[in-house]
C-alpha positions, 0 to 999 in steps of 0.5 A: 758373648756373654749370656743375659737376662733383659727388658723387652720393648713390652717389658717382658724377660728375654734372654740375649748374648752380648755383642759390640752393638748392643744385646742380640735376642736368642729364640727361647722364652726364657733361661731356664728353656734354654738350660733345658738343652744339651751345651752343643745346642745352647751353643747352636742357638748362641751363634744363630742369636749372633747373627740377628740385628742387636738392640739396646736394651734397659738394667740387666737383670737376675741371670737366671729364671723359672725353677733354676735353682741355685745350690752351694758347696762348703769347705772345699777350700783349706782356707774354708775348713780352717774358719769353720773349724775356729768359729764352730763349737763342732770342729771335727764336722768340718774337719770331716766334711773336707776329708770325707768323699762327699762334699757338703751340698746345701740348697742356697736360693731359687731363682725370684730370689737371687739378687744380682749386681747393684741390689741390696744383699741381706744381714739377718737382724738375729745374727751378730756376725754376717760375712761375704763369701766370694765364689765361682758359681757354675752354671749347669744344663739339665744333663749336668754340663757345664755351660757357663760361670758367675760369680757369686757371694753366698752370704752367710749368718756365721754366728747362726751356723756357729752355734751349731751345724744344725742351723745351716739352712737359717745361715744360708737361706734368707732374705738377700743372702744370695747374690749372681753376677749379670753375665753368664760367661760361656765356659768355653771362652774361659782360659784355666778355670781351674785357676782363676783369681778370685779377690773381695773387698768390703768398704765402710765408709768409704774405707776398706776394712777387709780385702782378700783373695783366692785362686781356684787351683787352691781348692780340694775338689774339682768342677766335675767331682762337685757336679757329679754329686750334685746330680748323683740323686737329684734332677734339676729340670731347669739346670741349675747353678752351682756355688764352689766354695770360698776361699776368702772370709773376713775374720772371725768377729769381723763381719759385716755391717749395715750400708757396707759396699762388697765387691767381688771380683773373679778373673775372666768372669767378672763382677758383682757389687752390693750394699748390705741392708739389714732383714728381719724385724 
C-alpha cells in the first residue's frame, strides 16, 4: 500500500495507494493536499482509498507536487566526512560540519523539478567530476511527522563543491541533479529503518564501474534530530522531504559520464534507475 502519483482518465495527476488490482483513488486533489494533514489522518483517508474499486492506471509519476519542497542533509555518514574532507581544499569545514550540533541543511530541489525512476538525471557541462549519492529520503506533513520514504539520488557537481564550500547551492541545484522514487512507502509498513540497506551501482556500457553499499544504522544523526532542525525556523505548508545523507560515493576523480546507468537500491523502500545526460551549454 504505497502512496503514488498518476494519470486520470482525463489526464490530470491524482493521487493513489497501490493494491493487487491496480491503484485505488484517495480523495485529495493532489500530494501536497494531502501532506497538509496530521499522519493519523493521511492514514484515515489511505484505508477509506482502499476500500473504493481499483483501476488501471499509466506511467507513474514524480511523488510529489504543488510547493512540497525537497531539502537535503550532508556529511551525517562517517564515510560522507571523509570524501568531503579528501576532495576539499577546506577540510576543517566538513570535519566541523559532522561534529558541530547543527547539521548541514541545503534546499535541493522543488517539486516540478524532481525527476523520478526511469527519466534522465543531469551532469553539469562546468563540471569535471559529477557523482550519485545514494540516500533515504523521508517524506514529511506540515506538522513535521514522519509519513513515508523514497529513495533519493542527490546528484552532486563535486569539482564545483570542491573548489570551495561557497558553491554549494551550484553543486546541488541544477538541471536533473535531483531524483525520487515513485512509491512513497508508509513509514509505518518499514521494519528497523534506522537499519536499512542501502546499495548503488553505475554501468558503463554495460559494465559496472562502481558498486557500493551503506546501512542507515551507520549514520551519525537520527530521523527525529534531522527533522527537528529542519522545522527549527522554517514552515513548509505542503510538507516536504527530506534526503538523509549518503554513505556511498564513487571515488574521487571517478565520477560520472554521459549515457551511464545508476541504480539505487534501499531495502523495503525500493528502487530508482536513471541514465545521465549532460545539461548546460
Amino acid at each position: 500500500m504505497n502512496l503514488v502519483r498518476y494519470h486520470d482518465d482525463s489526464g490530470l495527476p491524482r493521487v493513489g495507494v497501490t493494491g493487487t488490482g491496480g491503484i485505488h483513488p484517495v480523495d485529495v486533489p493532489d500530494m501536497a493536499t494531502l501532506l497538509r494533514h496530521r499522519v493519523t489522518r493521511i492514514r484515515e483517508l489511505l484505508d477509506s482509498a482502499r476500500r473504493r474499486a481499483p483501476i488501471d492506471a499509466g506511467p507513474l509519476l514524480a511523488p510529489i507536487d504543488g510547493r512540497t519542497e525537497v531539502w537535503g542533509a550532508g556529511v551525517t555518514y562517517l564515510r560522507s566526512r571523509a570524501a568531503r574532507m579528501e576532495e576539499s581544499r577546506h577540510q576543517l569545514v566538513y570535519q566541523d560540519v559532522y561534529d558541530a550540533d547543527r547539521p548541514e541543511l541545503f534546499f535541493k530541489s522543488a517539486a516540478w523539478r524532481v525527476r523520478t525512476d526511469g527519466e534522465p538525471a543531469g551532469i553539469r557541462s562546468d563540471c569535471t567530476d559529477t557523482v550519485p549519492e545514494p540516500e533515504l529520503a523521508l517524506v514529511l506533513t506540515a506538522h513535521a511527522e514522519i509519513v513515508g520514504a523514497l529513495v533519493c539520488n542527490d546528484f552532486t557537481a563535486r569539482s564545483v563543491e570542491a573548489q570551495n564550500p561557497i558553491y554549494l547551492p551550484q553543486a546541488k541545484l541544477y538541471a536533473g541533479s535531483c531524483a525520487l522514487s515513485h512509491q512513497i512507502v508508509p513509514w509505518w509498513t518499514i521494519t528497523r529503518p534506522d537499519d536499512l540497506p542501502v546499495s548503488i551501482e553505475v554501468r558503463r556500457d554495460g559494465t559496472a564501474v562502481f558498486t557500493g553499499q551503506a546501512r542507515t544504522s551507520t549514520m551519525k544523526r537520527g530521523y527525529t534530530e534531522l527533522v527537528d532542525w529542519l522545522f527549527r525556523a522554517e514552515e513548509f505548508p505542503d510538507g516536504a522531504v527530506l534526503s538523509t545523507g549518503t554513505g556511498a560515493v564513487p571515488p574521487l576523480g571517478e565520477g560520472l559520464r554521459t549515457g551511464d546507468l545508476v541504480r539505487v537500491e534501499i531495502g523495503q523502500v525500493g528502487e530508482l534507475t536513471n541514465v545521465m545526460t549532460g545539461v548546460g551549454a
